[in-house]
DRENKE-153808 format. One record per residue (C-alpha): residue number from 1; residue in one letter; x, y negated, z. Coordinates in nm, 4 decimals. Layout:
DRENKE-153808
   pos   code          x          y          z
   NUM      A          X          Y          Z
...
***
This chain:
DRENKE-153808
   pos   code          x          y          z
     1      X     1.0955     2.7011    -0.8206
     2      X     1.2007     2.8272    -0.4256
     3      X     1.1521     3.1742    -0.5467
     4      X     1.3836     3.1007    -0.8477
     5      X     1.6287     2.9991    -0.6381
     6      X     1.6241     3.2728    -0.3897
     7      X     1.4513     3.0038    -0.1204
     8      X     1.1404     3.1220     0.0739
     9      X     0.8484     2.9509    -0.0946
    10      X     0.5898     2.7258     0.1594
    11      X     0.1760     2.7623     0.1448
    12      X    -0.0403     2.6014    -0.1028
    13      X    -0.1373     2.3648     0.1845
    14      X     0.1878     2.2854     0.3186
    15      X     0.2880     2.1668    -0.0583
    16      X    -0.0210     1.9691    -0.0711
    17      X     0.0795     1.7499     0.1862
    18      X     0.4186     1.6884     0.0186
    19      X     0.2804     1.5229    -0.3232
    20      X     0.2034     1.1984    -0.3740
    21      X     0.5641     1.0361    -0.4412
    22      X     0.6474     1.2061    -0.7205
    23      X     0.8377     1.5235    -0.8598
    24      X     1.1866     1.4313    -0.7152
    25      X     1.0727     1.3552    -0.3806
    26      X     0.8527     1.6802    -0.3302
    27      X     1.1649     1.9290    -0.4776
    28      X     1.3864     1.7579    -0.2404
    29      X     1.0671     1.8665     0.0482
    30      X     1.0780     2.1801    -0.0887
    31      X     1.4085     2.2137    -0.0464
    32      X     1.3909     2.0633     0.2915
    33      X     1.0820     2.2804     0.3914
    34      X     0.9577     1.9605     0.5527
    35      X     0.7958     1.6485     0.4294
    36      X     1.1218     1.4836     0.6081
    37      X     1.3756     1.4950     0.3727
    38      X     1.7126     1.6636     0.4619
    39      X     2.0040     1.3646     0.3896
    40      X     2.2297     1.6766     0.3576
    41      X     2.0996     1.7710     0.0442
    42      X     2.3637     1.7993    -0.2419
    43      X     2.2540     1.5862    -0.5102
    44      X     2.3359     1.8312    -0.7483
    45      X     2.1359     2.1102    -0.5668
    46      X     1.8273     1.8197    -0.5945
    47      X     1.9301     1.7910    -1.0463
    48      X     1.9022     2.1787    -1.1019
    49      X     1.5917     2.2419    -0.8790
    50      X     1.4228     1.9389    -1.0224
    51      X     1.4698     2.0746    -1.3745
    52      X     1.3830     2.3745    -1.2796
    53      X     1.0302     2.2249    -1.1074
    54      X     0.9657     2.0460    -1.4209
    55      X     1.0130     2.3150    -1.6991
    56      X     0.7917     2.4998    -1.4444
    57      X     0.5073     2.2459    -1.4280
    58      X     0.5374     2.1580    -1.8193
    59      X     0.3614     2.5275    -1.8753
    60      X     0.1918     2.5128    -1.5825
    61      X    -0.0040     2.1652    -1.5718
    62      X    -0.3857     2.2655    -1.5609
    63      X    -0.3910     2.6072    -1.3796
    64      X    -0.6076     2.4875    -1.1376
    65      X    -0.6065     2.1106    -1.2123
    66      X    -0.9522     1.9570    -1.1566
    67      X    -1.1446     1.6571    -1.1157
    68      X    -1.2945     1.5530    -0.7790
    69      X    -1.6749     1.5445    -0.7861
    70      X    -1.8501     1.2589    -0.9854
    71      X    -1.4714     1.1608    -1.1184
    72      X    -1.6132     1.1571    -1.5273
    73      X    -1.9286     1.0473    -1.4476
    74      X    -1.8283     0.7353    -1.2921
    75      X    -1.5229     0.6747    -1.4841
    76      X    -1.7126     0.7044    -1.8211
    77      X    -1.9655     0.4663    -1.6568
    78      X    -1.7411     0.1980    -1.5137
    79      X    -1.5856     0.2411    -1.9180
    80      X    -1.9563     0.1502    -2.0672
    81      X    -1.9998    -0.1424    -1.8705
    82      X    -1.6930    -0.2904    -1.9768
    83      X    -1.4355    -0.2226    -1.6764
    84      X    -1.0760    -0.2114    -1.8130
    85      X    -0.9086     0.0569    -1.6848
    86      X    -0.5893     0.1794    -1.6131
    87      X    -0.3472     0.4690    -1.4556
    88      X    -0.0844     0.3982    -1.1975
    89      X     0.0565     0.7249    -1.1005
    90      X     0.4121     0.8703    -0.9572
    91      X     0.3545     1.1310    -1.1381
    92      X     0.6434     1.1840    -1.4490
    93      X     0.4339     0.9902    -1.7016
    94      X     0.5181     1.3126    -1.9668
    95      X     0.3127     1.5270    -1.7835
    96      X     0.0147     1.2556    -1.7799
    97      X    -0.1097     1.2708    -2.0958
    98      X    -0.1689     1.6573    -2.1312
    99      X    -0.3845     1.6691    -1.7782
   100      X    -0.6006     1.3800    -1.8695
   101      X    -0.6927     1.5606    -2.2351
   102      X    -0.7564     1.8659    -2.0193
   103      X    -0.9597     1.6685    -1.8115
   104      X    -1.1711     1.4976    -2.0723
   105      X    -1.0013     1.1819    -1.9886
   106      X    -0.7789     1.0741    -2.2264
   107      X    -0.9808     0.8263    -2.3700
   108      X    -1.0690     0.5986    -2.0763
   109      X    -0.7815     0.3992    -1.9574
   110      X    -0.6483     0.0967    -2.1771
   111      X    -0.2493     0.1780    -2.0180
   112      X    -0.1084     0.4540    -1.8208
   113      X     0.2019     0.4368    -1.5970
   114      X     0.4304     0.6912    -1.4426
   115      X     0.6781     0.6653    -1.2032
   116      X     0.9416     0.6905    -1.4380
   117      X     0.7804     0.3979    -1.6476
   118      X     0.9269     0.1645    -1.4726
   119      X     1.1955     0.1028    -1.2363
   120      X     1.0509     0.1491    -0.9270
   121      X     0.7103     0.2776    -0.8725
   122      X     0.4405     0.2940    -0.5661
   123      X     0.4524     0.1787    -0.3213
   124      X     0.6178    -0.1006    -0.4723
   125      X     0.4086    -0.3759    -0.6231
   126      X     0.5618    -0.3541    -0.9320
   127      X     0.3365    -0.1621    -1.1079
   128      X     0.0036    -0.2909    -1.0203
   129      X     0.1967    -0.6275    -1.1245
   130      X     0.3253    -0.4988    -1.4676
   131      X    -0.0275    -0.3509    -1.5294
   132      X    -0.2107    -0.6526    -1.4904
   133      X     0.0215    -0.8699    -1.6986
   134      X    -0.0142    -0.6490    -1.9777
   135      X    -0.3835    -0.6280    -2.0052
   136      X    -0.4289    -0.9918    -1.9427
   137      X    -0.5720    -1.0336    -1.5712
   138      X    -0.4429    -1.1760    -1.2695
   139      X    -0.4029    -1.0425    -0.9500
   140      X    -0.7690    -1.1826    -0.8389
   141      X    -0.9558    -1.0253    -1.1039
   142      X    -0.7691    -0.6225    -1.0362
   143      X    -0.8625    -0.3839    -0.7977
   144      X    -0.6928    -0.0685    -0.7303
   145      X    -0.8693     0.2368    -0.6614
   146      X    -0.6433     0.4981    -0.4409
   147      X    -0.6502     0.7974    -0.2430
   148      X    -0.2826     0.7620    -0.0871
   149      X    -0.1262     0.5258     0.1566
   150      X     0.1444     0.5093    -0.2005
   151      X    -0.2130     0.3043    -0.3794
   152      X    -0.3149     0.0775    -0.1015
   153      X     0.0217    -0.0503     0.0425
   154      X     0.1248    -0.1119    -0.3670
   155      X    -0.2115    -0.3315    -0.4103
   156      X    -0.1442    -0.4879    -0.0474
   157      X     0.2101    -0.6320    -0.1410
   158      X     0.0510    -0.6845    -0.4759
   159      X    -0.1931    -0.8882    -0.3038
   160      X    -0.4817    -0.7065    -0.4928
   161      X    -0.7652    -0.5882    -0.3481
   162      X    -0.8316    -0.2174    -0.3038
   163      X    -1.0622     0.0574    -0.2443
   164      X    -0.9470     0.3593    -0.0457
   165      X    -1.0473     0.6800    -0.0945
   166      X    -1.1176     0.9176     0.1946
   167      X    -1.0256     1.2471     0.0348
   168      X    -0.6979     1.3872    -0.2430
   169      X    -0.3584     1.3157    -0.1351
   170      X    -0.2972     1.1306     0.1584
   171      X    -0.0754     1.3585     0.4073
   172      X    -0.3307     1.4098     0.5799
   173      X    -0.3434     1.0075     0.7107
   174      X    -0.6534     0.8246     0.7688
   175      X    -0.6698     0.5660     0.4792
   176      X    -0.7615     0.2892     0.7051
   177      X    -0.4541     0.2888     0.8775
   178      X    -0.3051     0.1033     0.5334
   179      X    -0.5642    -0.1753     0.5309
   180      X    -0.7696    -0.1380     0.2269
   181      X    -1.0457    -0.3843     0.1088
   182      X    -1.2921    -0.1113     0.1099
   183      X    -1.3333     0.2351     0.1694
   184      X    -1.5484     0.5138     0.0128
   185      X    -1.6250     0.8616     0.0614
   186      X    -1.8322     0.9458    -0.2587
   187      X    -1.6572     0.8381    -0.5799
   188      X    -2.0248     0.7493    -0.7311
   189      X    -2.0279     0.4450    -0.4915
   190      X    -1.7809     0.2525    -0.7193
   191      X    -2.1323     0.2210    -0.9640
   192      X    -2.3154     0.0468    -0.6883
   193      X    -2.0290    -0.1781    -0.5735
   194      X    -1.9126    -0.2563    -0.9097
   195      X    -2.1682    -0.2916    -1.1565
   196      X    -2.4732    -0.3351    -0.9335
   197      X    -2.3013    -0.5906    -0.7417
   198      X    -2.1119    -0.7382    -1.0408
   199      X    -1.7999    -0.7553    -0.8641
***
């Protein structure tokens, strides 16, 4: 997209540290060349990158798209023993759907949201909320699973409990700073704390 429009394009780790909030917010970082977003940025500079990012991406989901270790595994197992599960990304829910059929994954989760779903998304509450209303469970019975500061603060307000992951997307934070319930550094320890535990 910055080489389209004549910008100077950033490192594969500098963009890393932008994503998490969605596809609007990390053009506008692009554009910005910071994760601080410029406030001089003409909105119509923001519309005609951001189309341009996203007809981009569409062809360019999976190129290097992958599951973190033990992601299936675990997911497939949680499935088996009954766990209802469900997706709460930021991610332009169009763009969902393709990555999790690439990924083997399309036919684990009972609902998928994107942040353009509904009108607000994480780290907003709303979300988690709307998800658990529609499958039937109150705030007690959920727990969110996150890797971003975006997953724990939503299930904090949401008053849910959470479990943080210590690797993906976080901007390089600690995810203790945000207060979740738990936190784990090997995705096969959600087997042991929720099926051998029965929580």
């Amino acid at each position: 997209m910055l080489i389209q429009l004549k910008k100077e394009p950033f490192s594969i780790d500098t963009i890393r540290g932008w994503v998490g909030n969605g596809a609007e917010t990390l053009v506008k970082r692009a554009l910005s060349g910071s994760s601080n977003i410029n406030p001089k940025l003409k909105s119509t500079y923001v519309v005609e990158a951001l189309a341009l990012f996203l007809a981009l991406y569409t062809k360019n989901l999976c190129n290097a798209t992958r599951t973190y270790p033990y992601v299936n595994e675990t997911l497939n197992t949680l499935k088996r023993s009954g766990y209802a599960m469900s997706i709460v990304t930021n991610k332009p829910i169009d763009f969902v759907d393709p990555i999790l059929k690439a990924l083997a994954l399309d036919d684990i989760f009972e609902l998928i949201l994107g942040g353009d779903s509904l009108p607000v998304k994480k780290p907003e509450p709303l979300p988690l909320l709307h998800t658990c209303q529609q499958l039937g469970f109150s705030t007690e019975e959920a727990l969110m699973i996150g890797d971003s500061k975006n997953d724990i603060l939503a299930a904090n307000a949401a008053n849910i409990e959470s479990i943080g992951v210590t690797y993906g997307y976080n901007y390089d934070e600690d995810i203790t700073t945000f207060s979740p319930t738990t936190v784990i550094d090997d995705f096969r320890t959600l087997i042991s704390l929720l099926i051998h535990s029965k929580v």
